[in-house]
C-alpha positions as CSV (number, residue, x, y, z in Angstrom):
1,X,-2.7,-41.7,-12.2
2,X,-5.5,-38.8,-11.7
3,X,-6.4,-36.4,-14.3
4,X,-7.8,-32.8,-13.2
5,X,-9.8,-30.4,-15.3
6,X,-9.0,-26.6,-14.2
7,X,-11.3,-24.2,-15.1
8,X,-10.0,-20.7,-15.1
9,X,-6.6,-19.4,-15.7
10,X,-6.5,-16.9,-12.4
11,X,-3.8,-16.0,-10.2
12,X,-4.6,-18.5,-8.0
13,X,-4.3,-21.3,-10.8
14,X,-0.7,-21.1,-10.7
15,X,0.0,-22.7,-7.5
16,X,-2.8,-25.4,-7.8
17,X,-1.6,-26.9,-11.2
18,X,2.2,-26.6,-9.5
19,X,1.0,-28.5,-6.9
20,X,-0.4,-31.2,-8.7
21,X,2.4,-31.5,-11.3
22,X,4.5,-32.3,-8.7
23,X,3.1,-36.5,-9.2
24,X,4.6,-37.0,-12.1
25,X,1.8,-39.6,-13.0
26,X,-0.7,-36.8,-12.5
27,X,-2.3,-35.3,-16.4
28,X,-3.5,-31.7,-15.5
29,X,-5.4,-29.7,-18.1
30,X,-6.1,-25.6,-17.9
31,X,-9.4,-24.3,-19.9
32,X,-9.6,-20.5,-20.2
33,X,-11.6,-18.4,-22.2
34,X,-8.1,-16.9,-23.4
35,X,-5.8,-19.6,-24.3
36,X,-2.3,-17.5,-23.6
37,X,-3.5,-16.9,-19.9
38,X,-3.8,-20.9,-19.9
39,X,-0.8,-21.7,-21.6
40,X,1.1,-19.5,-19.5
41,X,0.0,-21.4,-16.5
42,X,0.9,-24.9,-17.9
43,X,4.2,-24.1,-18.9
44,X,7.1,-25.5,-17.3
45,X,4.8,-28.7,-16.5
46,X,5.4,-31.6,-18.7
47,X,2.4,-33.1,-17.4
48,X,0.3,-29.9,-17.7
49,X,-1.5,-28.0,-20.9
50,X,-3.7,-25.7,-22.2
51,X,-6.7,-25.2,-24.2
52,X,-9.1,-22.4,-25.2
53,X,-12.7,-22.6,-23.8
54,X,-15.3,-21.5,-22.7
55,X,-17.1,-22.2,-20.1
56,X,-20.8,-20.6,-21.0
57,X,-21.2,-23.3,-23.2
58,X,-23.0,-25.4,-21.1
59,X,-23.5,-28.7,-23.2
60,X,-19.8,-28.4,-24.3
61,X,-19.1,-28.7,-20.4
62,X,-21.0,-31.5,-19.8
63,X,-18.8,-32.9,-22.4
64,X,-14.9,-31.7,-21.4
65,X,-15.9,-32.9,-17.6
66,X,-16.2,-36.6,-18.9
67,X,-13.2,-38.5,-18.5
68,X,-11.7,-36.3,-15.5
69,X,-11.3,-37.6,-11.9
70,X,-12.0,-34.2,-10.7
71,X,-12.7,-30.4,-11.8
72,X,-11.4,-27.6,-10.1
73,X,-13.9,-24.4,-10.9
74,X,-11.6,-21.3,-10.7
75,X,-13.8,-19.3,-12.5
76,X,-16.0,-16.6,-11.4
77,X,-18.7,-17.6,-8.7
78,X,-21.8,-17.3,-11.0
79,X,-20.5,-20.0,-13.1
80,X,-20.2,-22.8,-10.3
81,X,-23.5,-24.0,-10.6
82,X,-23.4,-25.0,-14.3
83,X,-20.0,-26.3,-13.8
84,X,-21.3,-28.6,-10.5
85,X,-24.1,-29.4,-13.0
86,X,-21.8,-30.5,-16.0
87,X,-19.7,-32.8,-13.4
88,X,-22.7,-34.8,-11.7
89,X,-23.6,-35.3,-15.6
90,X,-20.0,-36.4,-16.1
91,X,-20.0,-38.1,-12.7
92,X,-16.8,-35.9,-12.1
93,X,-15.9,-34.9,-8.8
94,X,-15.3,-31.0,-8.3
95,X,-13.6,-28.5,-6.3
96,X,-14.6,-24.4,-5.6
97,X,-13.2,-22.2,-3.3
98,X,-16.2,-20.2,-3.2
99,X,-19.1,-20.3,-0.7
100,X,-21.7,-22.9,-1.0
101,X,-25.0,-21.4,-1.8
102,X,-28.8,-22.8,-1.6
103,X,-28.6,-23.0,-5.1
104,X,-25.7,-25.6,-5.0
105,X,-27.0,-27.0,-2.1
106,X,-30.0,-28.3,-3.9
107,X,-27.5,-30.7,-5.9
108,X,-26.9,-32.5,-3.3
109,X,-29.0,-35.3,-3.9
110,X,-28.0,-35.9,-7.6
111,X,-24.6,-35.7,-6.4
112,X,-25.0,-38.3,-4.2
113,X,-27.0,-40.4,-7.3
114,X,-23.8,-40.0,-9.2
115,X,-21.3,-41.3,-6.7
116,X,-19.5,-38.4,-6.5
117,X,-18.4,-35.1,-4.3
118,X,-19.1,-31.8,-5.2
119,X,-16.6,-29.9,-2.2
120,X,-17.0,-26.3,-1.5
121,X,-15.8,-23.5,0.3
122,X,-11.8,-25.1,-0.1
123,X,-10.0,-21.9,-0.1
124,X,-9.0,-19.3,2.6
125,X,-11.8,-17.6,4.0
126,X,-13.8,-19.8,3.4
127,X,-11.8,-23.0,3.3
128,X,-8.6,-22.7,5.8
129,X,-10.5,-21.0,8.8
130,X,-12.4,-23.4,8.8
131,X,-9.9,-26.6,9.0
132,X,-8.2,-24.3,12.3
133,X,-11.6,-23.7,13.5
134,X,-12.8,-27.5,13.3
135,X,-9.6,-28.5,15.0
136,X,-10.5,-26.6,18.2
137,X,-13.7,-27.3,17.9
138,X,-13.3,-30.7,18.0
139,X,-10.5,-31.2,20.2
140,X,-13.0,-29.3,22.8
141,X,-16.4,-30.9,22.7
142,X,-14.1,-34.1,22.6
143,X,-13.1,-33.1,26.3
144,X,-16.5,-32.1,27.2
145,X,-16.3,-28.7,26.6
146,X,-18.5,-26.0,25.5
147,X,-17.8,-23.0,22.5
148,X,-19.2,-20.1,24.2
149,X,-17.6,-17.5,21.7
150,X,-16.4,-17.6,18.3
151,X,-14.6,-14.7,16.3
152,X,-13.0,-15.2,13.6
153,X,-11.2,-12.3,11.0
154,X,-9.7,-12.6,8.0
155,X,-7.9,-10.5,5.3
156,X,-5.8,-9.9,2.5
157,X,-3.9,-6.9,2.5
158,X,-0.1,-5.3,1.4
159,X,2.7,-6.5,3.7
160,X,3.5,-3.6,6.1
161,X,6.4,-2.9,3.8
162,X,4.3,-2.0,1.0
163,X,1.4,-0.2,2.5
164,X,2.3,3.1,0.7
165,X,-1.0,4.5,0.0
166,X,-3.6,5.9,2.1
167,X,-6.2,3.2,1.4
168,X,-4.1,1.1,2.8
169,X,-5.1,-1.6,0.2
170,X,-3.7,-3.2,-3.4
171,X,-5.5,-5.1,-5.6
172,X,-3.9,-8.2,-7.8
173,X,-7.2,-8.7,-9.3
174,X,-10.4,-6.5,-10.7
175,X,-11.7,-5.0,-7.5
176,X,-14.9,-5.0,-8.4
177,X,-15.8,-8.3,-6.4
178,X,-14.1,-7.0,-3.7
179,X,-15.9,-3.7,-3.5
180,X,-19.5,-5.7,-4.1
181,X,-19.2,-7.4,-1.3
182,X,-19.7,-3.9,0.8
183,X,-22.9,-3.9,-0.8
184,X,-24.1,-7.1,1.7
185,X,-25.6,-7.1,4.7
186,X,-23.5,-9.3,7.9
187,X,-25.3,-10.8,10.3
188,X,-23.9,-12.3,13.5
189,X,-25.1,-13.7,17.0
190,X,-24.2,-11.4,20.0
191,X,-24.4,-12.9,23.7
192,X,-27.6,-14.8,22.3
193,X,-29.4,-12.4,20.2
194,X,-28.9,-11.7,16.2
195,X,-27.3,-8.5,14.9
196,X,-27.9,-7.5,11.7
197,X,-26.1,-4.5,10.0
198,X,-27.5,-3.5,7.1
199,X,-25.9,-3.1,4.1
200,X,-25.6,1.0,4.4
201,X,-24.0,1.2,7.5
202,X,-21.2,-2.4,6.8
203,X,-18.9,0.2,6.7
204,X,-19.9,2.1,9.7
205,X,-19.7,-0.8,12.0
206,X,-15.8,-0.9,11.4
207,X,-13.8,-1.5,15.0
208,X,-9.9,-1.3,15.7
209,X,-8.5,-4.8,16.6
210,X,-4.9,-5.4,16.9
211,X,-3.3,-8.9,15.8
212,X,0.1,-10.2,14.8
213,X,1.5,-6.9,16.2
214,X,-0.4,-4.8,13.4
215,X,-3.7,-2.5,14.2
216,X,-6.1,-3.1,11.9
217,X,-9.9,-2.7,11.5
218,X,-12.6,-5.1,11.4
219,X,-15.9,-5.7,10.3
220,X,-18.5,-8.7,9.6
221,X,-19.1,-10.6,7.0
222,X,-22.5,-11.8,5.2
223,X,-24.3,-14.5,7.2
224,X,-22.3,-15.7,10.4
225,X,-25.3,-17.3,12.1
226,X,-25.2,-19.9,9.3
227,X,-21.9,-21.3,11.2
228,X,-23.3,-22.4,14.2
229,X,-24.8,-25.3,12.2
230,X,-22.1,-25.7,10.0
231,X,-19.5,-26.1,12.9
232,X,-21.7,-27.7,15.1
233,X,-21.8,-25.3,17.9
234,X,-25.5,-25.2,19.3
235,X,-23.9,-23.7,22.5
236,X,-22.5,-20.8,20.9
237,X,-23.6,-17.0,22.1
238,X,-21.1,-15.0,20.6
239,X,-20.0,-16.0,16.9
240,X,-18.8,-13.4,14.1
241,X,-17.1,-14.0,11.1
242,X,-15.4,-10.9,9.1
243,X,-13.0,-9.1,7.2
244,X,-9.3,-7.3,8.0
245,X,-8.4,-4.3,6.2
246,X,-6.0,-1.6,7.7
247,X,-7.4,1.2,9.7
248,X,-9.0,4.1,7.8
249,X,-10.4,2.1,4.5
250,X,-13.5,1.4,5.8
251,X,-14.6,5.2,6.7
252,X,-12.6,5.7,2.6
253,X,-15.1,2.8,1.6
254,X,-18.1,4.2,3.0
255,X,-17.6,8.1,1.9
256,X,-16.9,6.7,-1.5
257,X,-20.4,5.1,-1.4
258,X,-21.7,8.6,-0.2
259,X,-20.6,9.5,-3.1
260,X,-22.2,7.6,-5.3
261,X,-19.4,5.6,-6.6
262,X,-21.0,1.9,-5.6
263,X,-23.8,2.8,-8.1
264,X,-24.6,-0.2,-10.5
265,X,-26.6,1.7,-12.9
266,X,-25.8,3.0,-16.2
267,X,-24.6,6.6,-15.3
268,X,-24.8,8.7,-18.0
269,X,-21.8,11.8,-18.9
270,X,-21.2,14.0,-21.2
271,X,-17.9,12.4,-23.5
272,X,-14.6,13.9,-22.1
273,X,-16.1,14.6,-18.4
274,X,-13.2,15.1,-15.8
275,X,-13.7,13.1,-12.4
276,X,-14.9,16.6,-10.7
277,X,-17.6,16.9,-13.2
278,X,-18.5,13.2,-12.6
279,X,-18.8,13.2,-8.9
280,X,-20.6,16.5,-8.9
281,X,-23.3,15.2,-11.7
282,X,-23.9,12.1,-9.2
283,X,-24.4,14.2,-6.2
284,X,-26.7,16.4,-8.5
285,X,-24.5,19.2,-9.1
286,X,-23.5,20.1,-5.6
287,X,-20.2,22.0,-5.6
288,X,-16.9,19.8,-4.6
289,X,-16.4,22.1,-1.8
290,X,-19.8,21.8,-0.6
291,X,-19.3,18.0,-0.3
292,X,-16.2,18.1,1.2
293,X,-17.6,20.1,4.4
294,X,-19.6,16.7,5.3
295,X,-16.8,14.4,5.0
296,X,-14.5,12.9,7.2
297,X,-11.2,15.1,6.0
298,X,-8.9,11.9,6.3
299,X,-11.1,9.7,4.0
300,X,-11.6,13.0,1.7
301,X,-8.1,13.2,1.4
302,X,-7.6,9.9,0.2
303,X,-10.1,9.9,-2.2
304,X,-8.6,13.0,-3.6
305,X,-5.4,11.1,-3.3
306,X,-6.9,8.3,-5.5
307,X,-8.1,11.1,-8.2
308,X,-11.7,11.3,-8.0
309,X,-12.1,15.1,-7.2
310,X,-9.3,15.9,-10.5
311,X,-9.7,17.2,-14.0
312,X,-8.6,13.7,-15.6
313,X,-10.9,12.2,-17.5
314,X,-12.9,9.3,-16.6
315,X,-13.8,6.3,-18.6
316,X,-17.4,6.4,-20.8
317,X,-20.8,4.8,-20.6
318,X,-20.3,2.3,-17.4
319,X,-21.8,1.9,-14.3
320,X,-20.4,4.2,-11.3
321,X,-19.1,1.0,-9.6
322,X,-17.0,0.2,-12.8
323,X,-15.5,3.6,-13.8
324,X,-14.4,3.7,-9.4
325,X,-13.0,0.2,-10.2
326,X,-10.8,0.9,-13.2
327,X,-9.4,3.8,-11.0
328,X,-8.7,1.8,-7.9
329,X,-7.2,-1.0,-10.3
330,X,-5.1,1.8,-11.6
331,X,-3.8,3.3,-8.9
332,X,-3.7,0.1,-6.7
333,X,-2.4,-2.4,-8.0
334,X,0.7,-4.6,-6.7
335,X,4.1,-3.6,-8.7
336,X,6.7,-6.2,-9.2
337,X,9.0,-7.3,-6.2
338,X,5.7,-5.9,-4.0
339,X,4.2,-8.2,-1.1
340,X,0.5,-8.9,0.2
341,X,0.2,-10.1,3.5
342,X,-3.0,-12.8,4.9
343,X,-3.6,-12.3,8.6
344,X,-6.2,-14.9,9.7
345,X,-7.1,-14.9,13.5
346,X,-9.8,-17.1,15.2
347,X,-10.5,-16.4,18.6
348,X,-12.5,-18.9,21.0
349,X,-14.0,-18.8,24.9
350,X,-14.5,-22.2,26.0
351,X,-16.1,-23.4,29.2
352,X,-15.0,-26.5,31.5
353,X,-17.2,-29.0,32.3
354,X,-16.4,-27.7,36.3
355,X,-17.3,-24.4,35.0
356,X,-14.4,-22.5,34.7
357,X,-12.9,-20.9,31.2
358,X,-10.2,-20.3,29.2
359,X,-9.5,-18.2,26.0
360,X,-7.4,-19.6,22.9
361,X,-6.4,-17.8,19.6
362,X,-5.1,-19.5,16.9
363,X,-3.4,-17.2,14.2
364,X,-2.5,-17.5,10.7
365,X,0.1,-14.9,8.8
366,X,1.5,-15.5,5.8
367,X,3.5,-13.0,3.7
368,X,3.7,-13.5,-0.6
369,X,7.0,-13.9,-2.2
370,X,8.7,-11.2,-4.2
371,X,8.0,-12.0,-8.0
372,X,6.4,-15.6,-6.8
373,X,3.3,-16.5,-4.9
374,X,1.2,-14.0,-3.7
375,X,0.1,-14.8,0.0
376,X,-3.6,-14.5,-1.0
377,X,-2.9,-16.8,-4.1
378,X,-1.3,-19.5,-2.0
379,X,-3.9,-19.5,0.2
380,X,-6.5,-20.3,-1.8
381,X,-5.0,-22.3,-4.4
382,X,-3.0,-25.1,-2.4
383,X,-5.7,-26.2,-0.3
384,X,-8.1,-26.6,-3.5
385,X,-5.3,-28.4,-5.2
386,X,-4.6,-30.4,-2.0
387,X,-8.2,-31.0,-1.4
388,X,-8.8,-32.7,-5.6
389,X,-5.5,-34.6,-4.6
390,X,-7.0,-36.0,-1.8
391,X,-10.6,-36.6,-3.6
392,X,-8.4,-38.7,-6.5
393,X,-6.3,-40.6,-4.2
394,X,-9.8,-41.5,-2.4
395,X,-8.4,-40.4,0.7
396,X,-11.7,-38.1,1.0
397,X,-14.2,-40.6,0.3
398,X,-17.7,-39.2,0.4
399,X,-20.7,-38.4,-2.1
400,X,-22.6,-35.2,-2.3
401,X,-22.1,-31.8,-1.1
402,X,-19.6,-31.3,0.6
403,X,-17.5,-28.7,3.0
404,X,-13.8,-29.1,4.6
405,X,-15.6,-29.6,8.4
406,X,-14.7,-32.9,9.2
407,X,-11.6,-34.3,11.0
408,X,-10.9,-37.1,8.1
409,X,-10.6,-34.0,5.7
410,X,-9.0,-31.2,8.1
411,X,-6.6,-33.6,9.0
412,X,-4.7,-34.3,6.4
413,X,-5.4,-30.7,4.9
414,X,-3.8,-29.4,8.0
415,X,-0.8,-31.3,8.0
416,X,-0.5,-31.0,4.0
417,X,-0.6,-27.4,4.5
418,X,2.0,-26.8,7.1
419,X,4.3,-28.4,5.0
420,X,3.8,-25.9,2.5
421,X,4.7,-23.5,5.6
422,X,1.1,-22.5,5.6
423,X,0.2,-23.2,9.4
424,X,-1.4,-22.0,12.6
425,X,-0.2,-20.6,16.0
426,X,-1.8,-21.2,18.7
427,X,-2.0,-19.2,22.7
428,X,-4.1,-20.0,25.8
429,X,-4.7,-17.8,28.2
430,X,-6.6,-18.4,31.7
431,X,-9.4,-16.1,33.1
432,X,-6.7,-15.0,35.8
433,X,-4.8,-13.9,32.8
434,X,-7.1,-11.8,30.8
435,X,-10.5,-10.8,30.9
436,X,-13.3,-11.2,28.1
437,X,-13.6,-7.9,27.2
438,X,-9.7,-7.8,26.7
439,X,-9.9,-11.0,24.3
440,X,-12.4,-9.9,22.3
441,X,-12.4,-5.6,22.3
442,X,-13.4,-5.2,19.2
443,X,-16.8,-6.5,20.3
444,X,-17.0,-4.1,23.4
C-alpha cells in the first residue's frame, strides 16, 4: 500500500491520479486551493479524494506532507521549493515536472539527510526527452562511441485537423506561462563555441524544420549548454534544445512584443478604451496605420485576426502581458471534441570508434483524445505518476536530488510508457545516405 499527496488540481492531474488508482491498494489524495477542481478529479476513484488547501501556508505543508510516501507538486513552479522544503521536513519523497533550478539544487544535501528523493524534471520536455535521449546515449558510449551532435525539439501544438487559426496555436491552459517564456534568453553550443540569443531577438532566430511529415518552426530554449553535463556528453560540439510551434507564430510572437503586448508593468487606460486605443497609447500614440507599414503583413494580419487593432474593449488596470493573455485565452482555446498534437524529435551524430558516422532520430508523436486526454496532459502526467509509483514501490531507490538520467529509472519509465502507447521511433541513416547539413538544416 502507497499513499500519494497531489498538489494541484490541473489538467494534467487527471491522468496521474487515474494512473495510480488503477492499484487498488493505492490511497491517493488531491489538495487544491478550490476544492470542486479537486473533487472533480478524484471522482470515479474509490481510492481517491479531495480536500481544499492551500498551499502558501507553508507550516500547514510541512504538516499534510507527513504521513505520505510521496508528493506530487502540480502546482505552479514558484511553489516547488516550499513544497520540496515541506517533504524533506516530512521525510516525504516528491515528484515535479518542472525544471530543476539552483535553488532546488541546494536541497540536495538535506535531502539526502532525510533519506529521501526529491525527482525533478519528470514530465515531457523536460522529463520524456530525456529518458529517449539517455537511451541513445547510453547504448552509444557503451559501444565506444562518441555524441558529436545533439538536437532535440519539442512542442505542443493543435493536431493538424484543428489548426484553424492563423497563430497556428490553442491554449488548454492560461497562456501566460507560455508567453513568459519568450521573455528568456537560449543559449546553446554550436560546432564548439556558445551561442547566445538574447531574449529580444528568441523570436527572430525561428528556422523551418520539417518532422513527422509536418513543417514547422523551431527555436531554442533557455540554457542548453547545461545538458552536456547533465547527459554526460563531454564530447559534444553541437547540442540545442528547443521548442515546436507551426510556421508563422514566432514572427506573430515577436510583432506582438513590438508592440508592446509582453509588457509586465501596470499600463494605465482610460475605463472603456477599445484595443486600437490601447495599442496606440503603448506605442505613444502613433497612428494604427503608421504601425502597420513596419510590420510583417502576415503577422499583422493575424494579430488583427486575434482582435487587437478593434474597437472592443479591453480588460482594466493589468499589466499589457495580462490583458494580451485574456485575449489569446479567449480566442484560443481548445473547444470540445478538439485535438492537440506533441511532436518530440531528438536528433544525434555519432562517431565510430574507426571514425566513421552515422545519424539516428528518434521521434515521438502523440495526438490527444476527443473529450479525453489531451496529448500534452498525458505526457506530463503519466510519467510523474509512473515515476511516484516507482519511488513507492522502491524500484527507484536513491536519496537526494534527483533527475530521470539513469538507465535504472529510464528503463522502466520507457517500457511503462509504451504501454500507455506513449513510445519512440527510431531511424538510422549512414553518411552515404544523407549529409549533415541535410539532418540537421535547421542549423545551416
Amino acid at each position: 500500500m502507497a499513499r500519494f499527496l497531489v498538489l494541484g488540481a490541473g489538467l494534467v492531474t487527471a491522468p496521474i491520479v487515474e494512473y495510480l488508482c488503477r492499484r487498488p491498494e493505492n490511497t491517493v489524495v488531491i489538495a487544491n486551493n478550490i476544492l470542486v477542481d479537486a473533487q472533480k478529479t478524484a471522482d470515479g476513484f474509490a481510492n481517491a479524494s479531495a480536500e481544499i488547501f492551500d498551499v502558501r501556508d507553508t507550516d500547514a505543508l510541512k504538516v499534510r506532507a507527513a504521513g505520505f510516501d510521496v508528493v506530487l507538486s502540480m502546482v505552479p513552479p514558484p511553489f516547488h521549493y516550499s513544497v520540496a522544503q515541506a517533504c524533506v521536513a516530512a521525510k516525504t519523497h516528491m515528484i515535479s515536472a518542472s525544471y530543476q533550478t539552483p535553488e532546488m539544487l541546494a536541497l540536495d544535501k538535506e535531502a539526502k539527510a532525510a533519506n529521501i528523493c526529491i525527482m525533478n524534471e519528470i514530465g515531457l520536455d523536460p522529463g520524456i526527452d530525456h529518458l529517449s535521449a539517455m537511451q541513445i546515449i547510453d547504448e552509444a558510449h557503451a559501444s565506444d562511441e562518441k555524441i558529436e551532435t545533439f538536437v532535440s525539439w519539442c512542442g505542443g501544438i493543435p493536431a493538424p485537423d484543428n489548426n484553424d487559426n492563423p497563430l497556428g496555436y490553442k491554449f488548454s491552459w492560461n497562456p501566460k506561462g507560455a508567453v513568459l517564456v519568450l521573455l528568456n534568453q537560449a543559449d546553446y553550443l554550436r560546432t564548439g563555441q556558445g551561442v547566445t540569443v538574447a531574449a529580444e531577438d528568441l523570436m527572430d532566430w525561428a528556422r523551418p524544420v520539417s518532422i513527422g511529415g509536418l513543417d514547422l518552426e523551431c527555436y531554442p530554449n533557455r540554457n542548453s549548454l547545461l545538458y552536456k553535463d547533465i547527459y554526460n556528453i563531454p564530447e559534444v560540439g553541437t547540442l540545442i534544445r528547443g521548442t515546436l510551434r507551426y510556421p508563422g507564430f514566432c514572427q506573430i510572437m515577436q510583432l506582438a512584443k513590438t508592440l508592446g503586448l509582453f509588457r509586465l508593468d501596470d499600463f494605465e487606460v482610460p475605463s472603456g478604451a477599445s484595443w486600437k486605443q490601447y495599442i496606440q497609447k503603448l506605442n505613444n500614440g502613433a497612428a494604427i496605420t503608421t504601425l502597420q507599414k513596419n510590420a510583417a503583413q502576415t503577422a499583422w494580419a493575424a494579430l488583427n485576426w486575434l482582435g487587437i487593432f478593434s474597437d472592443a474593449e479591453i480588460p482594466e488596470g493589468q499589466a499589457p502581458m495580462d490583458v494580451f493573455c485574456e485575449l489569446l485565452l479567449e480566442k484560443l482555446s481548445y473547444l470540445d471534441g478538439e485535438k492537440d498534437m506533441i511532436v518530440l524529435q531528438h536528433k544525434f551524430i555519432i562517431k565510430k570508434p574507426d571514425g566513421a558516422k552515422y545519424y539516428k532520430s528518434a521521434l515521438l508523436t502523440s495526438t490527444g483524445r476527443p473529450n479525453g486526454y489531451s496529448a500534452m496532459a498525458a505526457t506530463v502526467g503519466y510519467p510523474a505518476g509512473m515515476a511516484a509509483q516507482l519511488i513507492a514501490d522502491g524500484t527507484i531507490d536513491h536519496a537526494g536530488l534527483l533527475l530521470p538520467v539513469t538507465k535504472d529509472i529510464y528503463g522502466p519509465l520507457l517500457d511503462m510508457l509504451a504501454q500507455e502507447n506513449i513510445e519512440f521511433t527510431e531511424q538510422v541513416w549512414q553518411q552515404d545516405e544523407m549529409t549533415e547539413e541535410q539532418f540537421i538544416s535547421e542549423l545551416y
